[in-house]
C-alpha positions in Angstrom: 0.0 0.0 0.0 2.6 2.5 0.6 3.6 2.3 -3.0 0.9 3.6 -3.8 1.7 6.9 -2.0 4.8 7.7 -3.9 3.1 8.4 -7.1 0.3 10.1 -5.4 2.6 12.3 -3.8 4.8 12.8 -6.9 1.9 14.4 -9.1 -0.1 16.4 -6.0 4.2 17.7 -6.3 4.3 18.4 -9.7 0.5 19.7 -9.8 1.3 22.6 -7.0 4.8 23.4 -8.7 3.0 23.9 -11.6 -0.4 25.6 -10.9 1.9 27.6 -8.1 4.5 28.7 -10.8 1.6 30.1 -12.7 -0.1 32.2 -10.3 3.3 33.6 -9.3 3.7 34.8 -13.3 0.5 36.2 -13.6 1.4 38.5 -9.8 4.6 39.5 -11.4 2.6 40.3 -14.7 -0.1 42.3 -12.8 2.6 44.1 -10.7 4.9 45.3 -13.9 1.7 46.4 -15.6 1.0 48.2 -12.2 4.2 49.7 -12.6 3.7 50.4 -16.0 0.7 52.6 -15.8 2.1 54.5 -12.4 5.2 55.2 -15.1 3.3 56.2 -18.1 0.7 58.6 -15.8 4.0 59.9 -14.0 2.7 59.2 -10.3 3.9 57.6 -7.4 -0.2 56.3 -6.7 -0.4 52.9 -5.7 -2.1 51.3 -8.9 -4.5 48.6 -8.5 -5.6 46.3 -11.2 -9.4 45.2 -11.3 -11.5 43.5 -13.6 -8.7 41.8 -15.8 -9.6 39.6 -18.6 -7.5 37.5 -21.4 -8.1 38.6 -24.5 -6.6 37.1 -27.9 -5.7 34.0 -26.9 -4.0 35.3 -23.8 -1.6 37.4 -25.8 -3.5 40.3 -24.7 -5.1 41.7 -20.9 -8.1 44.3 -20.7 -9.2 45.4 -17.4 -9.2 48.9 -15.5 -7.4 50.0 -13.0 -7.4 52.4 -9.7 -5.1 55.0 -8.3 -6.0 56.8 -5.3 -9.9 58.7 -4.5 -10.3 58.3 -8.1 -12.6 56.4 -10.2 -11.2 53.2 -12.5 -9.7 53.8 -15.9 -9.5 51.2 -18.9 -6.4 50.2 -19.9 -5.1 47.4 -22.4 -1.6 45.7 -22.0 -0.3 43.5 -25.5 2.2 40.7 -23.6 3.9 40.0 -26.9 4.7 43.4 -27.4 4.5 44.8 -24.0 2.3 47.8 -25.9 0.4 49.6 -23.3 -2.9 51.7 -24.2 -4.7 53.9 -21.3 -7.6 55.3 -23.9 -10.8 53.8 -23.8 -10.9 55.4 -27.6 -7.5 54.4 -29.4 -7.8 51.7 -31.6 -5.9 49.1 -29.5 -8.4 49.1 -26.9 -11.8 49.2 -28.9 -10.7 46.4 -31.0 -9.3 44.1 -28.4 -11.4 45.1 -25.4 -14.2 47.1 -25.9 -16.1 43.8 -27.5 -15.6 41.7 -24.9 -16.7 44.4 -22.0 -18.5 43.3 -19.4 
């Protein structure tokens, strides 16, 4: 019976390394976008990201985000090309995210 426990163990192992790995990508993701819009709007504002969603085969993240006592902004981040849009009205963001709004 304790055989049995080795291979159990093994992929509950390689299942947490892998699902673990991934949601430490998407937190550094999410925190150089952060950093990102803070740079782009020229603040020092704590940025929060809300309402993300994958777009384009996950080549592409819509969402909005808030800076302090003021309300949320859209914004759309390209991964392959790290292109970063903050206008709800430039063509980036109304052909990637303003179908798929919420």
């Amino acid at each position: 019976m304790h055989n049995l426990w080795i291979p159990v163990v093994a992929i509950l192992l390689v299942a947490g390394l892998i699902f673990g790995g991934q949601m430490v990508s998407d937190a550094n993701r999410d925190d150089e976008i952060a950093a990102r819009i803070a740079a782009r709007l020229d603040t020092r504002d704590d940025i929060e990201l809300i309402r993300l969603r994958e777009v384009n085969k996950g080549y592409g993240l819509c969402g909005e985000y808030l800076r302090a006592s003021r309300p949320a902004e859209p914004f759309y981040y390209q991964t392959v090309s790290e292109t970063l849009t903050l206008d709800a009205e430039a063509p980036l963001y109304r052909e990637n995210c303003a179908r798929t709004a919420r």
